[in-house]
N, C-alpha and C positions, 0 to 999 in steps of 0.2 A: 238354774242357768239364767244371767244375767245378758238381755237382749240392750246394745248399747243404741241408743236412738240422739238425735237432735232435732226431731223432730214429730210430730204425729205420724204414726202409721198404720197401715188394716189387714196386712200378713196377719190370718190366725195361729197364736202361738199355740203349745203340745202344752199338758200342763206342766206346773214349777218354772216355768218359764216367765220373766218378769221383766216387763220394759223398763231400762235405766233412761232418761234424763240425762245428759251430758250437761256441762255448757250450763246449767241451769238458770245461774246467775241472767244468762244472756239470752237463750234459747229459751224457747216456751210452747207447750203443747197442753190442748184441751184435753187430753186422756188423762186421768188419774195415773201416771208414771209415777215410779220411784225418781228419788231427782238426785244428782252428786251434788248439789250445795249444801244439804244437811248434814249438821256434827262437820267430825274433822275432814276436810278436805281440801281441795285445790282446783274447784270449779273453776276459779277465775284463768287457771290456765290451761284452757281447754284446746283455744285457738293453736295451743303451739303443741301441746300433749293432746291432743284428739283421745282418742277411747281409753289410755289411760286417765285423763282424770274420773272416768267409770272403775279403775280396778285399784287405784288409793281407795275410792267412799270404800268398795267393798272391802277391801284389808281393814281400813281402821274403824266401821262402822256394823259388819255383818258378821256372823256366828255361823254359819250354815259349816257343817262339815265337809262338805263337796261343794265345790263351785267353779263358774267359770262365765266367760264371756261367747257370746255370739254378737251380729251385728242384726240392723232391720233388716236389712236387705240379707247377708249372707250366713249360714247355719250351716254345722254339721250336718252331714248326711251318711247313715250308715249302708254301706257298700264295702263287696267283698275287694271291688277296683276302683278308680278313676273313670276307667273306661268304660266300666257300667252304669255309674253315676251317670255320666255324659248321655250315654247312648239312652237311658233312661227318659231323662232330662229330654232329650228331643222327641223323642216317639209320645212320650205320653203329657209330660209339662207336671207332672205330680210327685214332685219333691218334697217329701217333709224331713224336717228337724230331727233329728235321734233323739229318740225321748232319754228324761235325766233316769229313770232305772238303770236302760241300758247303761249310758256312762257310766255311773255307779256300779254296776256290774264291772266292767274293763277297769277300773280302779281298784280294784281287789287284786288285779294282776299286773296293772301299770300305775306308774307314777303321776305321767300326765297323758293327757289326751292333746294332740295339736293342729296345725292343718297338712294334710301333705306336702311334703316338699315342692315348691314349687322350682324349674328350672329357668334360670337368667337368658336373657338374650346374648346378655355380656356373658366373657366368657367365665367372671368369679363375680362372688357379692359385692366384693371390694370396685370393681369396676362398673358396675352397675348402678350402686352408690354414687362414685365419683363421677358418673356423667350424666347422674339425674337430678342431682342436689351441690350445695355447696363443699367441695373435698376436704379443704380444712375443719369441717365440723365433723369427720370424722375421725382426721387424724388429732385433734382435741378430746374427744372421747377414747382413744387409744391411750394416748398418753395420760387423762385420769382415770383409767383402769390401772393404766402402771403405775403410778401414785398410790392409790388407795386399796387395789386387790391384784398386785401383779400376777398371784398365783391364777388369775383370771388369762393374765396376758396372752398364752400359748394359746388356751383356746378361743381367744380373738381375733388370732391371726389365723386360725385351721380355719374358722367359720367364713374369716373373709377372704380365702384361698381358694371355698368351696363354689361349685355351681349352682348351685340351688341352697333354695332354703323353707322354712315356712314360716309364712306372711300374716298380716293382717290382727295381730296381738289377739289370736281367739286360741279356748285352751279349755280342758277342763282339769281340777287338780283336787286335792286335800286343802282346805283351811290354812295347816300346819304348810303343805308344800307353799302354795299362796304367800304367806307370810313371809317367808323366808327370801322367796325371789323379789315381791317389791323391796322388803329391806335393803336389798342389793340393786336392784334396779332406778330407785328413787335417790340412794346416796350419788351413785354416778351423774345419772341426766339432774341434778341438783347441782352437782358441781360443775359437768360441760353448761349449764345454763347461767352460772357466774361468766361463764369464760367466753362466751359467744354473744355477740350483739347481734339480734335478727331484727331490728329492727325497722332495715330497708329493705328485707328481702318482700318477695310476692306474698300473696295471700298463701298461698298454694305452699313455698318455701318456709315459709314460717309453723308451720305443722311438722317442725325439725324434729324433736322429742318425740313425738309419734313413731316417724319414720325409724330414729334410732331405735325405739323400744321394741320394734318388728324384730331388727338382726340381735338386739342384744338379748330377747329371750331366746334364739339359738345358740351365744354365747354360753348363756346359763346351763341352758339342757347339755348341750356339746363338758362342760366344767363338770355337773353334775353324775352324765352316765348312769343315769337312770333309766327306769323302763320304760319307753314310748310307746304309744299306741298313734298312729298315725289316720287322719280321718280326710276322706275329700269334702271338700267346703262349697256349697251351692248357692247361684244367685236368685234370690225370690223374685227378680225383676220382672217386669213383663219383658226385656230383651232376652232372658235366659237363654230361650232358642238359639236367638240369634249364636248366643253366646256359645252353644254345646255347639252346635254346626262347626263354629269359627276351632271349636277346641278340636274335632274328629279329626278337621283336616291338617290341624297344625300340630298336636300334640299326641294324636294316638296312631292317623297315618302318615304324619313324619311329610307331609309336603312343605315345602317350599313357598 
């Protein structure tokens, strides 16, 4: 498991867990990280690919049969709920990582591992997109899906119909699976990145490729119908609290 960082950090990892270097070119941390500017890569676009440029190094540079991403801050967490995670999460503050057995175990029955669906404020992905980000770079990625993998199209528009989804490009998979979805994932946002000029957007805006890379690995999964294994995702923060509190009351008892 691949912990994507751009920064030094002191979360103790579970082992097989290995801090990635992002950005490396640009970014720099005194811990012996692994770094995505070595071999083939695409360091340099980090700014606009956030933690994808962590899962090219791994496709074109690592061999591991299992693999995936976590972030520093956020990891899987094995729970039977959401709501047990959380309530966890508050009472006690002792979160850890799901070790990579486990995963490896649930891959013997699933395809991928991903984060639980998360649900929009908006009422679909597609509008939640549209009033958080620039609209036209989505419908530019529509249209080179139907260019280059129409048979994708269908389930671009199911995903972006949909309420929820899962976020944050964290996953655990096969090598083989790996392989297959950046192949597809990198022809696209290589080609919407011909087609879009970010280069007066905010700092914040310009981390486009990221953002698309979130919805379009449910494109994939949604095309593919595969076996999922769904996992709640936890923040190492020291706000975490804050955080499970804020989640009790809005997501598990439904206030207002």
């Amino acid at each position: 498991m691949y912990v994507i960082t751009h920064k030094d950090f002191d979360y103790p990892l579970p082992e097989h867990y290995s801090a990635l270097l992002v950005g490396a070119n640009q970014n720099q941390a005194q811990n012996n990280y692994l770094k995505d500017n070595i071999g083939e890569n695409i360091s340099d676009k980090n700014a606009s690919y956030c933690e994808l440029t962590g899962i090219y190094w791994i496709w074109k540079n690592q061999s591991d049969s299992n693999v995936g991403i976590s972030h520093y801050r956020r990891y899987f967490a094995d729970y039977s709920s959401y709501n047990h995670m959380v309530f966890t999460d508050l009472f006690t503050g002792k979160l850890r990582p799901v070790s990579t057995e486990k995963l490896d175990r649930y891959l013997l029955d699933y395809d991928w591992i991903v984060a639980q669906p998360m649900r929009m404020v908006e009422p679909t992905v597609k509008e939640q997109f549209m009033s958080s980000h620039h609209p036209q770079d989505l419908k530019t990625t529509r249209k080179i899906i139907a260019e280059l993998f129409p048979e994708y199209l269908a389930d671009f528009d199911a995903v972006m119909g949909q309420s929820k989804a899962s976020f944050y490009n964290m996953f655990y998979t096969t090598k083989k699976e790996l392989a297959e979805y950046s192949k597809w994932l990198f022809t696209v946002l290589f080609a919407v990145e011909k087609e879009v000029d970010i280069s007066t957007y905010s700092g914040y805006q310009k981390r486009l490729f990221g953002f698309l890379g979130e919805r379009l690995l449910n494109v994939w999964l949604h095309h593919r119908q595969g076996k999922i294994k769904y996992l709640p995702v936890y923040n190492s923060s020291a706000t975490s609290r804050i955080d499970a509190a804020r989640d009790i009351k809005h997501t598990i008892l439904r206030w207002n």
